[in-house]
TORKOLSE-54880 format. One record per residue (C-alpha): residue in one letter; z, x, y. Coordinates in steps of 0.2 Angstrom, whole numbers, plus 2048, in hexadecimal, padded with zeros to 3 digits. Last residue first. Example, Ala and Ser with C-alpha at 12.3 -4.5 7.8 and 13.67 -1.06 7.14 Angstrom:
SITE_aa_z_x_y
SITE_S_824_844_7FB
SITE_A_827_83E_7EA
***
This chain:
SITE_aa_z_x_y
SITE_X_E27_AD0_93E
SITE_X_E1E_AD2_950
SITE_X_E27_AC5_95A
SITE_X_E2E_AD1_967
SITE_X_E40_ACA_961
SITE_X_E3C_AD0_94E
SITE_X_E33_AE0_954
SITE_X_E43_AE5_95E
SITE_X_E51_AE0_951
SITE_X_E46_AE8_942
SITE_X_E45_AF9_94A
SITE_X_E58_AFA_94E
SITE_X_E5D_AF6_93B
SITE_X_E4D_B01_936
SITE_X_E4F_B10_93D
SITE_X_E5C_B14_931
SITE_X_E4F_B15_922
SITE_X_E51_B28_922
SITE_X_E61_B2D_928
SITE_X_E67_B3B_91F
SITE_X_E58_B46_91F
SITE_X_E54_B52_912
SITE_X_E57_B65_90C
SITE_X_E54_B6F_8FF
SITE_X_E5A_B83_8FF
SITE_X_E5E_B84_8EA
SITE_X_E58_B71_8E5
SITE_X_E64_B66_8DC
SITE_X_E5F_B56_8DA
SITE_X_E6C_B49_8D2
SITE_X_E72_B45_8E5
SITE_X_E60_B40_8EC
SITE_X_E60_B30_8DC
SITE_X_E70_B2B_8E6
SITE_X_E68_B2B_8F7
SITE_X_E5A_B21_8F3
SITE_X_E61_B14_8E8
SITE_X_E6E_B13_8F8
SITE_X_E5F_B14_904
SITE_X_E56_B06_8FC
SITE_X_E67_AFC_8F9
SITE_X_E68_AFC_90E
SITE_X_E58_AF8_911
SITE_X_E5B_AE6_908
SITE_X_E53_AE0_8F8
SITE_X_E52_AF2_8F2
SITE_X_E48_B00_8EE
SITE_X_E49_B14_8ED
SITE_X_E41_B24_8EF
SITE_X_E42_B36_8EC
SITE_X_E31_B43_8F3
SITE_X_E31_B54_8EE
SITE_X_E31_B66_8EE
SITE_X_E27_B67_900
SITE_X_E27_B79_903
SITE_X_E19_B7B_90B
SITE_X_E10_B89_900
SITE_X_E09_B83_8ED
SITE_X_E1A_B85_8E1
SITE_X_E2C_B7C_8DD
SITE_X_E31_B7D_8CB
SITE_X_E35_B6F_8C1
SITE_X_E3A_B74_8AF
SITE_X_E32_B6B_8A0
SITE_X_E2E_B7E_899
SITE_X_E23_B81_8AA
SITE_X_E1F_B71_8B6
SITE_X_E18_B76_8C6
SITE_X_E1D_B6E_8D5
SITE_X_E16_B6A_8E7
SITE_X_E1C_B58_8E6
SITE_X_E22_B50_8D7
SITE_X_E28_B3D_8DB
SITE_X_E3C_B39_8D4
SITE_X_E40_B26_8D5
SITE_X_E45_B28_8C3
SITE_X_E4A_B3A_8C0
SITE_X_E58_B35_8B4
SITE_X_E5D_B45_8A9
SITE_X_E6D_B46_8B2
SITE_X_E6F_B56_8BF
SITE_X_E5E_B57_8C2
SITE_X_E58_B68_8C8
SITE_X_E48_B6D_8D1
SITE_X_E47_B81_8CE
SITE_X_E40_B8B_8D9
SITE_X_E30_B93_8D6
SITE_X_E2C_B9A_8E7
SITE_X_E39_B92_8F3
SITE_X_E45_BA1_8FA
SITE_X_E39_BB1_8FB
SITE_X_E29_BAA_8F9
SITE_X_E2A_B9C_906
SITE_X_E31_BA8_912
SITE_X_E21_BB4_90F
SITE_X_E15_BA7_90F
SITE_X_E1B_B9F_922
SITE_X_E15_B8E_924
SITE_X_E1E_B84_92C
SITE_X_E27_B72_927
SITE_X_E2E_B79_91D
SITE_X_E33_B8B_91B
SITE_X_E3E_B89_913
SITE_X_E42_B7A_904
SITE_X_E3E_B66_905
SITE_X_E44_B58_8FE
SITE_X_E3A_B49_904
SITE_X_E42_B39_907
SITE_X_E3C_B27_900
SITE_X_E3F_B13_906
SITE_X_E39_B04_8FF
SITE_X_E3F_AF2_906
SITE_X_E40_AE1_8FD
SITE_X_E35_AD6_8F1
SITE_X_E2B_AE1_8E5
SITE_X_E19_AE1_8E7
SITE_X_E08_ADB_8DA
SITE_X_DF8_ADF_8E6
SITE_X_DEC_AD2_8EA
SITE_X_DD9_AD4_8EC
SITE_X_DD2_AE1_8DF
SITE_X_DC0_AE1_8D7
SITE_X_DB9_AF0_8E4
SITE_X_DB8_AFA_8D6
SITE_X_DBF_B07_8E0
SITE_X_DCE_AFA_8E8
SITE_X_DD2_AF4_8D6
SITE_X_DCF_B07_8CC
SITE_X_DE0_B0C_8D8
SITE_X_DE9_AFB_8D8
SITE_X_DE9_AFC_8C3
SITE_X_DEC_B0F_8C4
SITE_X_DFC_B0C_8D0
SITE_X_E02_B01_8C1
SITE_X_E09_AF0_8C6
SITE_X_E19_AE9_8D0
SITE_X_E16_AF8_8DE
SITE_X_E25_AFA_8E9
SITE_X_E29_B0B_8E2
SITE_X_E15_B0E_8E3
SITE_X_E18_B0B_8F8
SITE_X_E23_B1B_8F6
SITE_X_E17_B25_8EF
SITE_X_E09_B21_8FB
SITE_X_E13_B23_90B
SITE_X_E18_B34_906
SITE_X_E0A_B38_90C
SITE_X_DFE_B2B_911
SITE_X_DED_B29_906
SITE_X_DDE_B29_90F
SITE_X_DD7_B23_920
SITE_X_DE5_B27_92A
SITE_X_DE2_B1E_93C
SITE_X_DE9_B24_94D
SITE_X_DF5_B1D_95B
SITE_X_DF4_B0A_95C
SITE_X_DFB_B02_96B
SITE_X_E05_AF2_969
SITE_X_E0A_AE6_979
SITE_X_E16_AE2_984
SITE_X_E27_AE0_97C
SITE_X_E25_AEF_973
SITE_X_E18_AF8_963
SITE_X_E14_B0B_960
SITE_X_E03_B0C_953
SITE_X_E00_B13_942
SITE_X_DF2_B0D_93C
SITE_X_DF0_B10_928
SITE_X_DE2_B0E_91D
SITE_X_DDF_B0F_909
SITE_X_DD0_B10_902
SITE_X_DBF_B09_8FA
SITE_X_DB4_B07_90E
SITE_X_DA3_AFF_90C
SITE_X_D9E_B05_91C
SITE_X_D9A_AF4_920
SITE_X_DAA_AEE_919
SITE_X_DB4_AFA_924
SITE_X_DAC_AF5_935
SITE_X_DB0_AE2_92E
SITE_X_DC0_AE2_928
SITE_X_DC5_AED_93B
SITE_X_DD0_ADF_943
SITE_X_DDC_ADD_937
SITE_X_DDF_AEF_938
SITE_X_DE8_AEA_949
SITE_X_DEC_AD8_951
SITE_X_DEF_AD2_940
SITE_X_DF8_AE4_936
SITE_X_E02_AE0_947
SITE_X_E07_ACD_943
SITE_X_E0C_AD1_931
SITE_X_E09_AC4_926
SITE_X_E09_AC8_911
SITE_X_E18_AD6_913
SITE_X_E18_AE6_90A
SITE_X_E27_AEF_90F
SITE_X_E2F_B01_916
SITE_X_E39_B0F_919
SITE_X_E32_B23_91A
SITE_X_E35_B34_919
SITE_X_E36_B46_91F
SITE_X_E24_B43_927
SITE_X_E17_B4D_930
SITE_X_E25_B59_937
SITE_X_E28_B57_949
SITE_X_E34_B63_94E
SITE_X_E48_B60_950
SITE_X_E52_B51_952
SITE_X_E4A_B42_94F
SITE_X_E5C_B38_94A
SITE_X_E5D_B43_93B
SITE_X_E54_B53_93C
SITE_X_E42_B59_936
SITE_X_E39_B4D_93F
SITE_X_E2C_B40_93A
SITE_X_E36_B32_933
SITE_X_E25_B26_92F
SITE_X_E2B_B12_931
SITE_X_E1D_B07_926
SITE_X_E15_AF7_923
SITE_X_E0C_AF3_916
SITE_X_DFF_AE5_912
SITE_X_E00_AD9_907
SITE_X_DF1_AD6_900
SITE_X_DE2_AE0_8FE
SITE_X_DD8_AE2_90C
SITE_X_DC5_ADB_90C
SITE_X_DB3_AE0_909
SITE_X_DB2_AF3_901
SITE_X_DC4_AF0_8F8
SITE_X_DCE_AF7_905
SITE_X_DE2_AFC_905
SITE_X_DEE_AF7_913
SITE_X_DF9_B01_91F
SITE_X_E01_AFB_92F
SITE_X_E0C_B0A_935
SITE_X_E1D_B08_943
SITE_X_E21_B11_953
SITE_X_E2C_B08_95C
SITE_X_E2C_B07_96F
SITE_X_E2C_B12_97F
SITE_X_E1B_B19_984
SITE_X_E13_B27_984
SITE_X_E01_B2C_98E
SITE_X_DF6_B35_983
SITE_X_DF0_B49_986
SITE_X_DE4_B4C_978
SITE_X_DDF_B5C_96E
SITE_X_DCF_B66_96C
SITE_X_DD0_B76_964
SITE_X_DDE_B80_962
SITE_X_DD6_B92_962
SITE_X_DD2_B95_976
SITE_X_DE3_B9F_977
SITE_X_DF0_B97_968
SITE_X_E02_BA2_96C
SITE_X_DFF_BA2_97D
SITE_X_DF9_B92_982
SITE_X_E02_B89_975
SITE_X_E11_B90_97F
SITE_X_E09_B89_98F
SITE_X_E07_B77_987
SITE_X_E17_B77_982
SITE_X_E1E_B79_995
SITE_X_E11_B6C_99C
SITE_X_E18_B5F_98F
SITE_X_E27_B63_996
SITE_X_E25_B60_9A6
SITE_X_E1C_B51_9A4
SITE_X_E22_B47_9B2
SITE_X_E2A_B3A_9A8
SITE_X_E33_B48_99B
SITE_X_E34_B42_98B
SITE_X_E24_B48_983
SITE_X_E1F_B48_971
SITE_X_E17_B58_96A
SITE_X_E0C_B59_95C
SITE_X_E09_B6A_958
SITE_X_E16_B66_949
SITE_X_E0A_B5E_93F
SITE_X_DFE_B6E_93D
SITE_X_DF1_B63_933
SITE_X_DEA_B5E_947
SITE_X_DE3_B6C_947
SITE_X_DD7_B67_93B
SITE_X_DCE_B5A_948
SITE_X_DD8_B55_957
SITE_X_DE8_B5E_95D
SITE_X_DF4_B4F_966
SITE_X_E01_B52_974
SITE_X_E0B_B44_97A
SITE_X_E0C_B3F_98D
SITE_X_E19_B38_997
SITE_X_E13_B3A_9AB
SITE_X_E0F_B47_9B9
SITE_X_DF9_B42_9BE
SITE_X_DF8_B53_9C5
SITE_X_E02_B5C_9BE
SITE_X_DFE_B55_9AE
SITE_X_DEA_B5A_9AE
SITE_X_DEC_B6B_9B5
SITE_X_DF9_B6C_9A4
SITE_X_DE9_B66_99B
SITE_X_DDA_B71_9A3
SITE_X_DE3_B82_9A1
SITE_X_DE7_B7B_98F
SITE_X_DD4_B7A_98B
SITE_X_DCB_B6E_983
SITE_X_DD1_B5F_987
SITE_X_DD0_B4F_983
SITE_X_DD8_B3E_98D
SITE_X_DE3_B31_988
SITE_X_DE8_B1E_98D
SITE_X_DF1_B15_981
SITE_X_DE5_B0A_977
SITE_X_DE6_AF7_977
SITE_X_DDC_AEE_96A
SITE_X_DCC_AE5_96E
SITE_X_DBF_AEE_95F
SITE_X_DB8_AF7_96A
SITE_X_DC6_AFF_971
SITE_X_DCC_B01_95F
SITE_X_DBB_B0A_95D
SITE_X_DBB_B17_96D
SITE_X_DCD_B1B_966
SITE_X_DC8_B22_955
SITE_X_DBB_B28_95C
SITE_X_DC5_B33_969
SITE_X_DD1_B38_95A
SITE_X_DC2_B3D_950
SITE_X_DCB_B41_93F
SITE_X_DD1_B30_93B
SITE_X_DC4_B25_941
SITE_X_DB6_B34_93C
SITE_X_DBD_B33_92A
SITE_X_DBB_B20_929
SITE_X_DAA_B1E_92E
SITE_X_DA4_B2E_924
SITE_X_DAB_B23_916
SITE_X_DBC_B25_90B
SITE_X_DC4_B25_8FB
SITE_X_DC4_B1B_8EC
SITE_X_DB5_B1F_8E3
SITE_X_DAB_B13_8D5
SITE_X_D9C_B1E_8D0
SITE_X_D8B_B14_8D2
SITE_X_D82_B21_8D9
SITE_X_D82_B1B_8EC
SITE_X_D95_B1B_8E7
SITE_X_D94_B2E_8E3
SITE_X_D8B_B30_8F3
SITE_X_D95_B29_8FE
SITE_X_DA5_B30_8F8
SITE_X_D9F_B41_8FB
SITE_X_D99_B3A_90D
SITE_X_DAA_B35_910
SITE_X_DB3_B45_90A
SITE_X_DBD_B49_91A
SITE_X_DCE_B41_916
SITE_X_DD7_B43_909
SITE_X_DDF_B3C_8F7
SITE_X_DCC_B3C_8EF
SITE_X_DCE_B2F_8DF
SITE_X_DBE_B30_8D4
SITE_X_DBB_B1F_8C7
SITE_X_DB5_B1E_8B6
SITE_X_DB4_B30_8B4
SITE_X_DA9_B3C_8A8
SITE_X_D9B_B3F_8B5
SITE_X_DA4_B45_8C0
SITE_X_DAD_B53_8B8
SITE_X_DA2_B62_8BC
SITE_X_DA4_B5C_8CF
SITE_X_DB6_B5E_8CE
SITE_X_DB5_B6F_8CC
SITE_X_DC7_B79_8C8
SITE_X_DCD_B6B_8BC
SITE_X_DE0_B66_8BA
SITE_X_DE8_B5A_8AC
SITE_X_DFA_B54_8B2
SITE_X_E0C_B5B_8B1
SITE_X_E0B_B6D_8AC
SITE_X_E02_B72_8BA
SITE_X_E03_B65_8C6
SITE_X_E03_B71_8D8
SITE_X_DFC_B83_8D1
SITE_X_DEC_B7F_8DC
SITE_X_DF5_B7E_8EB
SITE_X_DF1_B8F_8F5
SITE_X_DDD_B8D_8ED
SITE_X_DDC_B7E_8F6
SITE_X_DD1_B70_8EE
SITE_X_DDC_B6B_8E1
SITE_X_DD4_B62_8D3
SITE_X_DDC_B56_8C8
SITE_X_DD8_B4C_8B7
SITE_X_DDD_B3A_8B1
SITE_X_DDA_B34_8A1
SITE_X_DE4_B22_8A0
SITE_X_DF6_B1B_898
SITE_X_E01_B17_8A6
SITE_X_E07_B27_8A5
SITE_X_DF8_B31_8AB
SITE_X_DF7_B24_8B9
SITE_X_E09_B29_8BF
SITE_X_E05_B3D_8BD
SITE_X_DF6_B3A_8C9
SITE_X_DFD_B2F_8D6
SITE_X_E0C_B3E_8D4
SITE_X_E01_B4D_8D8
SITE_X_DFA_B43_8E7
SITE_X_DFC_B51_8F3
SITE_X_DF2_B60_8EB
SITE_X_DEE_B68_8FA
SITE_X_DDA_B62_8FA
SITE_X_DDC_B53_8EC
SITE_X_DCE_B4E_8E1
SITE_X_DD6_B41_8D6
SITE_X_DC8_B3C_8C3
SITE_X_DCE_B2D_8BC
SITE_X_DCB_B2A_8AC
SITE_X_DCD_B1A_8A5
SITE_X_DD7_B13_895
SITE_X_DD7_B00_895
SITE_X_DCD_B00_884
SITE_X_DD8_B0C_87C
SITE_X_DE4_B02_87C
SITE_X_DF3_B0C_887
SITE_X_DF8_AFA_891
SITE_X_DF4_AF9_8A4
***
């Protein structure tokens, strides 16, 4: 998008913790109008100093060409200002029960013919650890609803007869009571865990599609607890086998609820068969920013296309993209009086003046320094690209060693996975 005048939109981002700072700070520079609202009060100093911020969205309706939300749970919102004739990208109530409602979310891939793991709801951990002693196998925990936010709930089980899955499930007995909520027990199984993600223009999915390798736990070679994400590899690719047997399969449930978004599935594949896992209906993080590294046209252009509904094609780079977060104590948990001591307004550092390849996270910018703010300690997000996996992670890695963060730290392997990943899925037939 050139900066005539007559290209110039404004775009109006509701975000609830202030995630898409850098969406926001790339389509200010591509020449629009762009102002951000951050729904939680914790977050609200996130992008100041870098983008245009507003305490009320709805005050600011009316003066935007198109009204970006960046999470999910605003469906009916987004309804009503479509109804009205507002172009939104975001999602419907459709969407946000898929992701939010695990046991919809499965009831509807069932219904549409895919695979799903077996699982069961609970609602007490009494009932749960009765449940696995007596049916002893793999299991992974899952919170449903808000708790599932606190990423490292989420507990993966290695022992075939459940033992320790029974063990975690007493400590969140003590430590949560009758406050957890509902949660599922799913059966695991071996395999690779790989993401399908596509946007949607209200009919179709754009094209390519993405396909993604999250890096969930803290450590390299997942060690440690489970974190949400510490980074990510991927590629946009025009056939993919599982987006086919998958998402594919949903075009029309999303175009009947008129869905302008972006979708992910993530699912764990092997010789036998793919099973799905859950949906994001919404942006992924840092997914997002590091599929804009492999964007060949302004993120604006892509973002006012799938709202408009006008978009079919997206312009991609040839090769692999891959970004790491950078983050500081007490990530990934949430402990305000840590975070104030070592992390509150520290400064991000570049050693050369090239931040290319550098996404703000939860920063404030003050005298044209970076300075690390909100509570989660997630500084920010470096990324790279290249023809091969390899040149991704060297970009990567070398844009990493001119930031200096006092307390930051980041995982060493991220994009690894891939050379092992890409054997199995080649010979199972599913690349």
């Amino acid at each position: 998008m050139n900066n005539a005048s007559k290209d110039l939109k404004k775009f109006l981002f509701i975000s609830r913790w202030g995630e898409s700072l850098d969406i926001v700070l790339a389509t200010l520079n591509e020449g629009n109008a762009v102002k951000m609202c951050i729904e939680e009060k914790s977050c609200r100093e996130i992008g100041h100093g870098f983008v245009p911020k507003v305490k009320d969205w709805r005050k600011h309706i009316d003066w935007a060409d198109v009204v970006i939300f960046d999470y999910t749970g605003n469906g009916e919102e987004c309804e009503k200002l479509r109804a009205s004739g507002k172009f939104v990208f975001g999602g419907t109530p459709y969407t946000d029960k898929l992701e939010l409602d695990r046991n919809f979310g499965q009831d509807e891939l069932k219904k549409h013919k895919i695979n799903i793991l077996p699982f069961k709801e609970f609602h007490t951990f009494k009932d749960a650890i009765r449940y696995v002693e007596n049916h002893p196998n793999a299991y992974v925990i899952k919170p449903s609803g808000e708790t599932q936010e606190w990423k490292q709930l989420l507990f993966v089980g290695n022992d075939d007869e459940g033992l320790d899955v029974i063990r975690i499930l007493k400590a969140y007995e003590k430590s949560w009571g009758d406050n957890f909520g509902t949660f599922q027990l799913q059966r695991k199984v071996k395999g690779v865990e790989i993401s399908i993600a596509a946007f949607f223009n209200g009919t179709q999915f754009l094209s390519p599609v993405n396909i993604t390798f999250e890096h969930k736990k803290l450590f390299p070679k997942e060690l440690g607890v489970s974190t949400g994400e510490m980074g990510t590899s991927m590629f946009w690719t025009k056939d993919s086998p599982i987006f086919d047997r998958t998402l594919k399969k949903f075009e029309t449930s999303l175009a009947k609820s008129q869905f302008r978004g972006h979708i992910d599935i993530n699912c764990i594949v092997n010789g036998v068969g793919i099973y799905p896992l859950e949906f994001t209906s919404r942006f992924g993080f840092p997914q997002i920013f590091i599929q804009r590294a492999g964007l060949a046209e302004p993120i604006s252009d892509l973002l006012y296309g799938v709202a408009s509904g006008e978009k079919k094609q997206i312009q991609v780079k040839k090769g692999f993209q891959v970004g790491a977060y950078i983050v500081v104590p007490p990530f990934p948990y949430d402990d305000k009086k840590t975070f104030e001591l070592f992390s509150k307004d520290a400064v991000v550092v570049f050693k050369k003046d090239k931040i290319e390849g550098v996404h703000p996270m939860h920063v404030k910018k003050v005298n044209d320094q970076w300075l690390i703010t909100g509570n989660t300690g997630i500084a920010v997000l470096v990324a790279g690209t290249g023809l091969t996996m390899r040149d991704a992670q060297k970009m990567m890695y070398n844009r990493i060693n001119n930031v200096i963060i006092n307390n930051g730290y980041y995982r060493t392997d991220i994009g690894d996975r891939w050379f092992e990943d890409s054997d199995k899925l080649w010979s199972w037939g599913l690349l």
